[in-house]
SEFIZA-3560 file (N, C-alpha, C; in Angstrom, 3 decimals):
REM SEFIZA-3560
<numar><xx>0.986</xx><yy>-19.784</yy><zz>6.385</zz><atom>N</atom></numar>
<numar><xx>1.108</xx><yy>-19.494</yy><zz>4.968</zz><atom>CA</atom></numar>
<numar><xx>2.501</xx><yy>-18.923</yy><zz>4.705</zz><atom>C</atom></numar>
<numar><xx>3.009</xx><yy>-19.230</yy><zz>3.832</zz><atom>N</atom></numar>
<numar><xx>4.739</xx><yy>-18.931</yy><zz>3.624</zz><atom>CA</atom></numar>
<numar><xx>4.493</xx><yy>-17.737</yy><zz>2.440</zz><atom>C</atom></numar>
<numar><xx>4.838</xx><yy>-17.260</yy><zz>2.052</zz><atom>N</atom></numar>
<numar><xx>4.672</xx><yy>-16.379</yy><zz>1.432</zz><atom>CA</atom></numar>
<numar><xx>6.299</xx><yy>-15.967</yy><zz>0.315</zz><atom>C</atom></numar>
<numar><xx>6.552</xx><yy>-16.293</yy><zz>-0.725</zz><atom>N</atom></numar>
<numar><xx>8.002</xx><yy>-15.905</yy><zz>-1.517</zz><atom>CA</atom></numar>
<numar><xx>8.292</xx><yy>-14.610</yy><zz>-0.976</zz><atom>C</atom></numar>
<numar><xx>9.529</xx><yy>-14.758</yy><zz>-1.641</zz><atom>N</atom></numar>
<numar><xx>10.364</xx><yy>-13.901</yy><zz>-0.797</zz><atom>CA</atom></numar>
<numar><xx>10.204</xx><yy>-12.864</yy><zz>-1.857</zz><atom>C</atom></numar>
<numar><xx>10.378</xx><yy>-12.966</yy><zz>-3.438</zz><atom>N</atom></numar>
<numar><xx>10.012</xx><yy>-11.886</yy><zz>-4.101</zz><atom>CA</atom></numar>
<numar><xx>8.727</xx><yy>-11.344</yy><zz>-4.511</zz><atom>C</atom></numar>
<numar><xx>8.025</xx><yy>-12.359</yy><zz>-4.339</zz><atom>N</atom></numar>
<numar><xx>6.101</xx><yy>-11.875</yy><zz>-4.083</zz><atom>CA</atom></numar>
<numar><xx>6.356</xx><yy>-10.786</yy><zz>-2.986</zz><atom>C</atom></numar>
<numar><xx>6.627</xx><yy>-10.957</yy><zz>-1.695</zz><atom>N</atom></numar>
<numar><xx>6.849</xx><yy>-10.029</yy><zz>-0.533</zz><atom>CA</atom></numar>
<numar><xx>7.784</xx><yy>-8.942</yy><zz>-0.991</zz><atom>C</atom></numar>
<numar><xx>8.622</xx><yy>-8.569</yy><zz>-1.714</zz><atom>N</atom></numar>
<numar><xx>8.975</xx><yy>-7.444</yy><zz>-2.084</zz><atom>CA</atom></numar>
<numar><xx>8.419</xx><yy>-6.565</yy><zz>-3.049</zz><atom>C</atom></numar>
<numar><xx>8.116</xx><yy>-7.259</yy><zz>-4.249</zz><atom>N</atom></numar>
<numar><xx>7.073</xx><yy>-7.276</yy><zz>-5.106</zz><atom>CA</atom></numar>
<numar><xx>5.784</xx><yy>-6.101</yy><zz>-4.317</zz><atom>C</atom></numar>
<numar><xx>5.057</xx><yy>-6.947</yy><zz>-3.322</zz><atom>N</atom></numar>
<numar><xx>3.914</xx><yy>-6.505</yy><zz>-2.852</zz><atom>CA</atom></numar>
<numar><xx>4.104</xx><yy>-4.886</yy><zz>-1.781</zz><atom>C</atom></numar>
<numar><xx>5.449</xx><yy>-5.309</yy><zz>-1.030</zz><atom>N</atom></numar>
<numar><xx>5.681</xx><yy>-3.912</yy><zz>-0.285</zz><atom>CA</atom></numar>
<numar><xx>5.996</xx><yy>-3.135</yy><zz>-1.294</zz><atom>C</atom></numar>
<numar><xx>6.588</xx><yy>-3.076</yy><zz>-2.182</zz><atom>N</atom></numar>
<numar><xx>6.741</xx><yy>-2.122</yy><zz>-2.580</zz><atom>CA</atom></numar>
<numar><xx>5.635</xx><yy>-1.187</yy><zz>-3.467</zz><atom>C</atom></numar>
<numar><xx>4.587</xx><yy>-2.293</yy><zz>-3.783</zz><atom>N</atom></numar>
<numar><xx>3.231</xx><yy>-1.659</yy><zz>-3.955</zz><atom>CA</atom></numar>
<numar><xx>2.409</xx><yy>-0.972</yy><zz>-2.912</zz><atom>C</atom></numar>
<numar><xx>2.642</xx><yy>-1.739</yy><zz>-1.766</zz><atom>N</atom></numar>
<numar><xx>1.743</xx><yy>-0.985</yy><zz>-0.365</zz><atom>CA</atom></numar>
<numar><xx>2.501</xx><yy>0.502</yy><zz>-0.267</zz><atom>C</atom></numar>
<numar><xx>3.925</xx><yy>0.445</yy><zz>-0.199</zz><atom>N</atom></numar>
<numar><xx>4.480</xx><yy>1.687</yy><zz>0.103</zz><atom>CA</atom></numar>
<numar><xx>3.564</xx><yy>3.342</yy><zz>-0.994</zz><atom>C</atom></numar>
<numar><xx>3.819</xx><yy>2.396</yy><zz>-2.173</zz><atom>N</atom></numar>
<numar><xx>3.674</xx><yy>3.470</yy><zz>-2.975</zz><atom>CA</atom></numar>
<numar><xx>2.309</xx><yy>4.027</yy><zz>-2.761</zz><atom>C</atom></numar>
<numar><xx>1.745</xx><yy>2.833</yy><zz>-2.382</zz><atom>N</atom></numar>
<numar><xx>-0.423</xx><yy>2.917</yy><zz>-2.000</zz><atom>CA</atom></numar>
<numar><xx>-0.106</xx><yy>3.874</yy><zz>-0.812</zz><atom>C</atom></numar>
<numar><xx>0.382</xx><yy>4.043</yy><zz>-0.017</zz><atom>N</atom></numar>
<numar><xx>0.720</xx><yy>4.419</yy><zz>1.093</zz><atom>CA</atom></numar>
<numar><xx>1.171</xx><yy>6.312</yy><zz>0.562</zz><atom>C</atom></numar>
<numar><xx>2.096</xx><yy>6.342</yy><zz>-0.255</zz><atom>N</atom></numar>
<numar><xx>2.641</xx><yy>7.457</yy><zz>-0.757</zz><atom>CA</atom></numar>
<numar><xx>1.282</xx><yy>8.263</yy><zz>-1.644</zz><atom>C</atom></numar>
<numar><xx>0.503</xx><yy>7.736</yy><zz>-2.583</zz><atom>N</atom></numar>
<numar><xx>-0.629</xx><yy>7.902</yy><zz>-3.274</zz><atom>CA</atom></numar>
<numar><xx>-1.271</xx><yy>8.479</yy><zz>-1.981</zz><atom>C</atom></numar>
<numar><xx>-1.884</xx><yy>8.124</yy><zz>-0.917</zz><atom>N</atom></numar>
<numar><xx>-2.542</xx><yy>8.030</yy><zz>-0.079</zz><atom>CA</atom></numar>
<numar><xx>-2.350</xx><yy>9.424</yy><zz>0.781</zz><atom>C</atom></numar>
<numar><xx>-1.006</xx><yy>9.663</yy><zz>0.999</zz><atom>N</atom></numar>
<numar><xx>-0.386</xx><yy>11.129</yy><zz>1.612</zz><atom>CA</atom></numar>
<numar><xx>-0.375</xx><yy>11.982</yy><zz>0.722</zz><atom>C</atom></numar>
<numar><xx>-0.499</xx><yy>11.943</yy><zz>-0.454</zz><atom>N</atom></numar>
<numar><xx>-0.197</xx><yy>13.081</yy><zz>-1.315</zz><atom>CA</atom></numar>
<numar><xx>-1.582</xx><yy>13.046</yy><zz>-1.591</zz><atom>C</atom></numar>
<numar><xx>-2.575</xx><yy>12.316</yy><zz>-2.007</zz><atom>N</atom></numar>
<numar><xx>-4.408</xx><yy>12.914</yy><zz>-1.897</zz><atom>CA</atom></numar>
<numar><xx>-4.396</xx><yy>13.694</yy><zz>-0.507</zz><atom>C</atom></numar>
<numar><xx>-4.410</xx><yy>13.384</yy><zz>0.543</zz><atom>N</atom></numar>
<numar><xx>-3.931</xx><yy>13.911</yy><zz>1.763</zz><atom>CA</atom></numar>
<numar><xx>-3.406</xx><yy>15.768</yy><zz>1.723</zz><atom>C</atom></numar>
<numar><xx>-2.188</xx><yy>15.591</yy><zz>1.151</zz><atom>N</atom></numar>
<numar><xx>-1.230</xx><yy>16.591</yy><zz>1.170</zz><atom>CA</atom></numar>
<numar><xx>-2.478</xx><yy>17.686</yy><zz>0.213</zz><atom>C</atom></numar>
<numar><xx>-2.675</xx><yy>17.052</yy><zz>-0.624</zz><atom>N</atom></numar>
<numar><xx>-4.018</xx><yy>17.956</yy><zz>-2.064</zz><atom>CA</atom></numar>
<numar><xx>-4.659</xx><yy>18.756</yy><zz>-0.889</zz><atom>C</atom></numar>
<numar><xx>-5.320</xx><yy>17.804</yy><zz>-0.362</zz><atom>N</atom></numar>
<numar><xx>-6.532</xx><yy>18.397</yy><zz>0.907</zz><atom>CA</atom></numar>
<numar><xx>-6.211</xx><yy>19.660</yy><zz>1.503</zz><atom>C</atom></numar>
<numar><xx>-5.062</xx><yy>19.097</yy><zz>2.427</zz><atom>N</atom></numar>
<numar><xx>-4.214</xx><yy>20.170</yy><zz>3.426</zz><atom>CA</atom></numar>
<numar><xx>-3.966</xx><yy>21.406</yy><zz>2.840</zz><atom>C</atom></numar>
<numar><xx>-3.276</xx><yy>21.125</yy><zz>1.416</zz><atom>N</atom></numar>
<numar><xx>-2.961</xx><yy>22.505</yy><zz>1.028</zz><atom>CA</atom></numar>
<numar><xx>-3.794</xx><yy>23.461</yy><zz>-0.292</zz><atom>C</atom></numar>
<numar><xx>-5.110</xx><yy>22.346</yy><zz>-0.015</zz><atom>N</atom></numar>
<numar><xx>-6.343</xx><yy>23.269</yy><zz>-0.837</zz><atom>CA</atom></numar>
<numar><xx>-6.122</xx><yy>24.337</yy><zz>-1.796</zz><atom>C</atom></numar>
<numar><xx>-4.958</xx><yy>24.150</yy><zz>-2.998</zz><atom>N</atom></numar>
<numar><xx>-4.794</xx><yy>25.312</yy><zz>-3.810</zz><atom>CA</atom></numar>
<numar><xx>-4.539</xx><yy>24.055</yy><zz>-5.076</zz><atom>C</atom></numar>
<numar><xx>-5.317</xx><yy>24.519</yy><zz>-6.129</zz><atom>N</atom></numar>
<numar><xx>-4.734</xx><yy>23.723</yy><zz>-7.675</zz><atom>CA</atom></numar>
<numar><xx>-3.049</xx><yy>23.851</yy><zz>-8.134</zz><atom>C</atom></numar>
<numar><xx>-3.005</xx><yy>24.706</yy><zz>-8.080</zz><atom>N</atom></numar>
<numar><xx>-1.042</xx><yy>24.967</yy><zz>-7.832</zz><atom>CA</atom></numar>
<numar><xx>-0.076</xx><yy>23.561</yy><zz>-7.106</zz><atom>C</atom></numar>
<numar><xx>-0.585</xx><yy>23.637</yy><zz>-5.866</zz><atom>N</atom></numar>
<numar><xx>-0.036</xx><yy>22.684</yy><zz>-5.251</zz><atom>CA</atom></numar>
<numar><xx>-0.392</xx><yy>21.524</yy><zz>-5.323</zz><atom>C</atom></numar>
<numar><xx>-1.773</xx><yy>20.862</yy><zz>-5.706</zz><atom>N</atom></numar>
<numar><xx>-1.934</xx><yy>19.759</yy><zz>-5.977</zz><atom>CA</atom></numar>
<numar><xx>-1.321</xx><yy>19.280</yy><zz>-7.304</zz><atom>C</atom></numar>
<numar><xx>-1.375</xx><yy>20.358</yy><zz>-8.394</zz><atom>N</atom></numar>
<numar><xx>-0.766</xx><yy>19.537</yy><zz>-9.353</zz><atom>CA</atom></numar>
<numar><xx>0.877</xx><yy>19.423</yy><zz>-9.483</zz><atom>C</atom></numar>
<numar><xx>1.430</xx><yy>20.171</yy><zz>-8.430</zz><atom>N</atom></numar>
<numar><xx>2.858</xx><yy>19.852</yy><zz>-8.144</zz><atom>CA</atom></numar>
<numar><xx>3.002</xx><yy>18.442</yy><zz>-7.614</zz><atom>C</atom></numar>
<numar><xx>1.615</xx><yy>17.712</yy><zz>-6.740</zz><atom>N</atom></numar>
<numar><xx>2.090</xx><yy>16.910</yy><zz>-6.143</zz><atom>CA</atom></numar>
<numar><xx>1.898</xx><yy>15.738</yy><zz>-7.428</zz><atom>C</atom></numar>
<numar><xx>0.829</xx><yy>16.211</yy><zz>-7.790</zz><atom>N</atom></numar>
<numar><xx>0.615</xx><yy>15.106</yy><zz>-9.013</zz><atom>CA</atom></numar>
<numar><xx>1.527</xx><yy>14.547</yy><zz>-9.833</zz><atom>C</atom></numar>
<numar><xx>2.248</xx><yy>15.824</yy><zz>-10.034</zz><atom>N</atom></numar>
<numar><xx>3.221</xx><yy>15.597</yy><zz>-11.312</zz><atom>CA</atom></numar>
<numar><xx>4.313</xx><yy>14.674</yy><zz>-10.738</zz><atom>C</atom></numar>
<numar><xx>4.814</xx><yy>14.963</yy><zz>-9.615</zz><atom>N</atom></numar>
<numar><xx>5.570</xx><yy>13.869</yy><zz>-8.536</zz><atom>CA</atom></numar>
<numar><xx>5.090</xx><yy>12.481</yy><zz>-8.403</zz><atom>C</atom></numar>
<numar><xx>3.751</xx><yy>11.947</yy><zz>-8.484</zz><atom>N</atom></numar>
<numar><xx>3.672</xx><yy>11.004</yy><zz>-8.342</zz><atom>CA</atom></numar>
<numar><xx>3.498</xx><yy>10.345</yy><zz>-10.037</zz><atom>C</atom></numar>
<numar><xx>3.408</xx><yy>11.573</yy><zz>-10.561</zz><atom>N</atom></numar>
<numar><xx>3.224</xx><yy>11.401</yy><zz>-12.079</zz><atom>CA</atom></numar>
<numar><xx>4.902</xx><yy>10.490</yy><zz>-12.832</zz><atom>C</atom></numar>
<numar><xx>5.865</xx><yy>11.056</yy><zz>-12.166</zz><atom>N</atom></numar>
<numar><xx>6.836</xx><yy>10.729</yy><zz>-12.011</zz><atom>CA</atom></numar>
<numar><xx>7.530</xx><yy>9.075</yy><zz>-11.461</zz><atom>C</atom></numar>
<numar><xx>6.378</xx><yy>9.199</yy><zz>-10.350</zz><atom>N</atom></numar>
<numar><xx>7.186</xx><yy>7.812</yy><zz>-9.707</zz><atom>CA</atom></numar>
<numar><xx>6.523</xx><yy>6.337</yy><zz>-10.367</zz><atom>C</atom></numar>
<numar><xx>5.613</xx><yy>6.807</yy><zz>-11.207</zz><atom>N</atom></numar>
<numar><xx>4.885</xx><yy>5.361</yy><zz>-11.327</zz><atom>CA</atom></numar>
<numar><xx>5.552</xx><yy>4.374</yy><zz>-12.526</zz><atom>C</atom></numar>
<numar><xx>6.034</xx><yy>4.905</yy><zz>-13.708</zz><atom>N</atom></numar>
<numar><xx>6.535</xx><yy>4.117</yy><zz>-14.214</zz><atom>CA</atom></numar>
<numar><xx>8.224</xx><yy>3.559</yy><zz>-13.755</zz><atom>C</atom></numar>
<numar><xx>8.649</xx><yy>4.043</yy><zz>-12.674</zz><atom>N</atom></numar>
<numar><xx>9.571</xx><yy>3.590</yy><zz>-12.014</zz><atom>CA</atom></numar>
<numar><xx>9.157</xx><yy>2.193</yy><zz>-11.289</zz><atom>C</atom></numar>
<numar><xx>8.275</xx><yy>2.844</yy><zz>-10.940</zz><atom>N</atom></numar>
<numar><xx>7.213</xx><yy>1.506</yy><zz>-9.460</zz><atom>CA</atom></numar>
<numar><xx>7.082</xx><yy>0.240</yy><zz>-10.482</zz><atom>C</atom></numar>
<numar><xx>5.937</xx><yy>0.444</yy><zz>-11.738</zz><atom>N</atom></numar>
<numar><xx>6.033</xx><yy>-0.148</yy><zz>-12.698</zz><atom>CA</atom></numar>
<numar><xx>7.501</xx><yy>-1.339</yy><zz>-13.373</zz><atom>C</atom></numar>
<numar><xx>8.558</xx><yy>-0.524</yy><zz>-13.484</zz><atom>N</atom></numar>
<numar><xx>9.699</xx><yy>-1.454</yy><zz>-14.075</zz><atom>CA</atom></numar>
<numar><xx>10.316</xx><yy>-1.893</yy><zz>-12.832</zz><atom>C</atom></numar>
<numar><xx>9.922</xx><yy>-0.990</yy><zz>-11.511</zz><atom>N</atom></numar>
<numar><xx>10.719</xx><yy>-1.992</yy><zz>-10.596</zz><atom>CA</atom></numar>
<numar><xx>10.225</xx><yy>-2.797</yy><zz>-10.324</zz><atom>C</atom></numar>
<numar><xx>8.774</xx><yy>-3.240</yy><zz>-10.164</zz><atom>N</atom></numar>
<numar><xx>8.199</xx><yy>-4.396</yy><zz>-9.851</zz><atom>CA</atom></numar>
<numar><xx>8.087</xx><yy>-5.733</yy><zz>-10.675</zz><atom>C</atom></numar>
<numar><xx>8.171</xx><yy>-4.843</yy><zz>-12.066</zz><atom>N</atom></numar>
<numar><xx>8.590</xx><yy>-5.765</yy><zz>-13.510</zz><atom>CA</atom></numar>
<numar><xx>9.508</xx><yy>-6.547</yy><zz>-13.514</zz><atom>C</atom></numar>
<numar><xx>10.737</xx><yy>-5.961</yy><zz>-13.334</zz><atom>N</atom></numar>
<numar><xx>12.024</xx><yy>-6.473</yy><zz>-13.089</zz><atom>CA</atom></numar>
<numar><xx>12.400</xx><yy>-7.317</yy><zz>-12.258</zz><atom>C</atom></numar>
<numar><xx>11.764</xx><yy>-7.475</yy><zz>-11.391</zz><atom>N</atom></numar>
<numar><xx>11.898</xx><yy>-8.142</yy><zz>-9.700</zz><atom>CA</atom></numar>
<numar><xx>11.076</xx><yy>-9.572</yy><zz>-10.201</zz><atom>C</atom></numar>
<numar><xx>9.996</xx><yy>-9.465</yy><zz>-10.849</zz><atom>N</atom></numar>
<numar><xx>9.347</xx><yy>-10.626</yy><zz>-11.014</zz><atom>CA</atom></numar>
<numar><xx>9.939</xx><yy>-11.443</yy><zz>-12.005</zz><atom>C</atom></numar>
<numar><xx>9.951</xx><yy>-10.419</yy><zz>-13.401</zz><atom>N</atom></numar>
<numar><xx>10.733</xx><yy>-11.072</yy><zz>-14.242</zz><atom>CA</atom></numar>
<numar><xx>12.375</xx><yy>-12.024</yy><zz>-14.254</zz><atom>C</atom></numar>
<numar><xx>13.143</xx><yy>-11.410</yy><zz>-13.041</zz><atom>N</atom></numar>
<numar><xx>14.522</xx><yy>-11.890</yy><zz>-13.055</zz><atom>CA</atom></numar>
<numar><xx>14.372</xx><yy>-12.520</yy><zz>-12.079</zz><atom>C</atom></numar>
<numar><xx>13.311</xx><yy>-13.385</yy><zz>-11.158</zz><atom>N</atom></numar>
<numar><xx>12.718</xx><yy>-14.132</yy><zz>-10.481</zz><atom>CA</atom></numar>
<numar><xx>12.562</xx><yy>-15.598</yy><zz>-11.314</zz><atom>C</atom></numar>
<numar><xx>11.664</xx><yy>-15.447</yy><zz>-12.635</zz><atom>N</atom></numar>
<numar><xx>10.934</xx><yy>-16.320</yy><zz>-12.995</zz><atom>CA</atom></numar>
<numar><xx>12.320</xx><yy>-16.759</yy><zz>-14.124</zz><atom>C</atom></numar>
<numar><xx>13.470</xx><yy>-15.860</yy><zz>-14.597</zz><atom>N</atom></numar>
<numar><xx>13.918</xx><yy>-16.197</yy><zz>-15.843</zz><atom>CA</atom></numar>
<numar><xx>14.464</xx><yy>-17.999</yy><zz>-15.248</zz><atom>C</atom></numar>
<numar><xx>14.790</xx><yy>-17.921</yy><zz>-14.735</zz><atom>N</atom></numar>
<numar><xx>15.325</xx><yy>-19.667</yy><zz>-14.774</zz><atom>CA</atom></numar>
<numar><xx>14.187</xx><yy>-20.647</yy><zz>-14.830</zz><atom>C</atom></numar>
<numar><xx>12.351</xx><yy>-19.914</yy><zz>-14.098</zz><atom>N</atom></numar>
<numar><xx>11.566</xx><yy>-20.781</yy><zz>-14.148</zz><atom>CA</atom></numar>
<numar><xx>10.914</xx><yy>-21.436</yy><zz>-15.418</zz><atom>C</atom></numar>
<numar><xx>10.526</xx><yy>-20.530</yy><zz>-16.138</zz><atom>N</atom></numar>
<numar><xx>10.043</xx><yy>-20.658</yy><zz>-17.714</zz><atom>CA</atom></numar>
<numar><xx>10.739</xx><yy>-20.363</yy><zz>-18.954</zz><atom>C</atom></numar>
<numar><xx>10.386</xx><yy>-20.813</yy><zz>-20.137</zz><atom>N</atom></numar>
<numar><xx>10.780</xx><yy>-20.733</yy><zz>-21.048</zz><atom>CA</atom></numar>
<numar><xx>11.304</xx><yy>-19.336</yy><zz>-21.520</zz><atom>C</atom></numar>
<numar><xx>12.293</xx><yy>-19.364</yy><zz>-22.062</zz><atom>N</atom></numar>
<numar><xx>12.666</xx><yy>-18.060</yy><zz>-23.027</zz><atom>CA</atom></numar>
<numar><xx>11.677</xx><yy>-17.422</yy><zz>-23.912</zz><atom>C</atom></numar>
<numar><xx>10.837</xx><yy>-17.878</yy><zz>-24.319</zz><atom>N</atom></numar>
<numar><xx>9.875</xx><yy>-17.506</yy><zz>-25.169</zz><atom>CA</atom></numar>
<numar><xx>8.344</xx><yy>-16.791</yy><zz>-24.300</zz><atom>C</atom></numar>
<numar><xx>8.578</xx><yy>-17.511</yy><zz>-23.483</zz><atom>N</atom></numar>
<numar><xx>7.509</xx><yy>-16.877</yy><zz>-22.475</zz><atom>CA</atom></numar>
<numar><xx>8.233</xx><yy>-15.208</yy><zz>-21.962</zz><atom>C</atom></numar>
<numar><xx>9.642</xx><yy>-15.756</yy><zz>-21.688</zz><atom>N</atom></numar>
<numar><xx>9.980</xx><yy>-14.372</yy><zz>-20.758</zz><atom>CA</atom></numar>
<numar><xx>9.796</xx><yy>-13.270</yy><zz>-21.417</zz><atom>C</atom></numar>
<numar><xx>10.046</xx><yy>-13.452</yy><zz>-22.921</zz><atom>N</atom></numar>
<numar><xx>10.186</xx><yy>-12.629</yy><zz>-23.712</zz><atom>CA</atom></numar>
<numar><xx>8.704</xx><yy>-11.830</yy><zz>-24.083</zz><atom>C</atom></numar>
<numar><xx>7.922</xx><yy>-12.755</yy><zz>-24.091</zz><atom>N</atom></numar>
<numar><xx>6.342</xx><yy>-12.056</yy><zz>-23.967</zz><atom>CA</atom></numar>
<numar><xx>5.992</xx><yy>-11.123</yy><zz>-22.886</zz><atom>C</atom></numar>
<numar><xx>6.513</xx><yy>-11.492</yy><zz>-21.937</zz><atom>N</atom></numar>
<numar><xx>6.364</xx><yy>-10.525</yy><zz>-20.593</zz><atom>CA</atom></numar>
<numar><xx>7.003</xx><yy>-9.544</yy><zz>-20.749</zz><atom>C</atom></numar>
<numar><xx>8.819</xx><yy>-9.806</yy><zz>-21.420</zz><atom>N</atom></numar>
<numar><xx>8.969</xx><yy>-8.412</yy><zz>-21.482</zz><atom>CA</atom></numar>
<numar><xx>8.569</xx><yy>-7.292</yy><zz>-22.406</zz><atom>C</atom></numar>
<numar><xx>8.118</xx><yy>-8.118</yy><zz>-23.669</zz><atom>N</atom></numar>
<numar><xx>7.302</xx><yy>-7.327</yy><zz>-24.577</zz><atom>CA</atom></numar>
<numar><xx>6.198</xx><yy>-6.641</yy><zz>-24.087</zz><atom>C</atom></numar>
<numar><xx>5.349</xx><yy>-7.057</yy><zz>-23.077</zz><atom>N</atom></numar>
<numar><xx>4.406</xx><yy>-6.696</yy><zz>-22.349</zz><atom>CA</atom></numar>
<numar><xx>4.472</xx><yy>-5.621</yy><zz>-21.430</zz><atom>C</atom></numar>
<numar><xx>5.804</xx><yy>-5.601</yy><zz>-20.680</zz><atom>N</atom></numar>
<numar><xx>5.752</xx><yy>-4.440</yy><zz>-20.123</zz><atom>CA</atom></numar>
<numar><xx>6.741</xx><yy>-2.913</yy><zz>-20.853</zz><atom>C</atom></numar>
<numar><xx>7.439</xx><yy>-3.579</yy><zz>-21.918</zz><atom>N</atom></numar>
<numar><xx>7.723</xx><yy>-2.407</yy><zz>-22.671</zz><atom>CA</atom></numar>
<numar><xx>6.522</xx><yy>-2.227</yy><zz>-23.181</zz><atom>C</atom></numar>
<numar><xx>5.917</xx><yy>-2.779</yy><zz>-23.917</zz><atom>N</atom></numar>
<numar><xx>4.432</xx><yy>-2.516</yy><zz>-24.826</zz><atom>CA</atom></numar>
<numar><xx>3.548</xx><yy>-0.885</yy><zz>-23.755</zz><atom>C</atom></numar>
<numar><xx>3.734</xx><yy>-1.572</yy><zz>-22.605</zz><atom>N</atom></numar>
<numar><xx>2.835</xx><yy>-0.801</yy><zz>-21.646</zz><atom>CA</atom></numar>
<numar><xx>3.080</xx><yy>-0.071</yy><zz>-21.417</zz><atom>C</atom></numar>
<numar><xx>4.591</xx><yy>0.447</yy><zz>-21.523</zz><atom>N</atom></numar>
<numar><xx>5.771</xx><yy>1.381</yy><zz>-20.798</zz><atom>CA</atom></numar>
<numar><xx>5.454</xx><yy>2.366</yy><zz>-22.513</zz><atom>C</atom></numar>
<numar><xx>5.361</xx><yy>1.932</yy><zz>-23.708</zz><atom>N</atom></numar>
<numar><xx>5.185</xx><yy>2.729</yy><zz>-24.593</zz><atom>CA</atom></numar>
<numar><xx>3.820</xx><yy>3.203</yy><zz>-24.619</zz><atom>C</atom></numar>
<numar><xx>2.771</xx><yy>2.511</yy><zz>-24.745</zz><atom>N</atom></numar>
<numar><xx>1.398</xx><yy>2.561</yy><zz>-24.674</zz><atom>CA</atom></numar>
<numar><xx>0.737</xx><yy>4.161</yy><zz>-24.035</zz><atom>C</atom></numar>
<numar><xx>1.619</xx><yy>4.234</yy><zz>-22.766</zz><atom>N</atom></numar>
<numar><xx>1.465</xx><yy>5.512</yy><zz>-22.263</zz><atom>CA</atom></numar>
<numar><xx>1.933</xx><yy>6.278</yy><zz>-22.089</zz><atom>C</atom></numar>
<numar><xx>3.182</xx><yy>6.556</yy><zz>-23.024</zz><atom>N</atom></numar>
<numar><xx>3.915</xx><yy>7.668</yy><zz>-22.681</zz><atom>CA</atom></numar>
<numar><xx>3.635</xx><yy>8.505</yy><zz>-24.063</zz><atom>C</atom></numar>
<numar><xx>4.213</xx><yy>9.786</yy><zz>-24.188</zz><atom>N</atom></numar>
<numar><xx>3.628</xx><yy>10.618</yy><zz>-24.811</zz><atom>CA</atom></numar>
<numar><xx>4.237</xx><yy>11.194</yy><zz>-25.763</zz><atom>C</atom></numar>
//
């Protein structure tokens, strides 16, 4: 199975972060105080809409030569839409 080359970056860089999520529930445990868990929270609170536009970006400037302009433009409406949707 061949696998793209930006699907495969795309995807590590989701495992990593699953991976990072994963140590910091972890880290909560270890250091059993609400103080410190929500320090860690707020850190990962931090990294996700990064994770988010970097993975956005990677796909999107992938596909721009594949599809239409009108399409790309829906996607990127889509992930600004999303990028506003939840912020505060």
């Amino acid at each position: 199975m061949s696998v793209d080359k930006t699907v495969f970056i795309m995807a590590a860089i989701r495992l990593v972060y699953a991976g990072l999520m994963l140590a910091a529930g972890l880290l909560m445990l270890r250091y059993n105080t609400v103080a410190q868990a929500l320090r860690i929270n707020g850190l990962l609170g931090l990294m996700g809409p990064f994770i988010l536009i970097t993975v956005s970006v990677l796909g999107i400037a992938d596909m721009a030569g594949k599809v239409s302009i009108s399409k790309l433009l829906v996607i990127i409406t889509g992930v600004i839409l999303i990028m506003y949707g939840t912020s505060k």
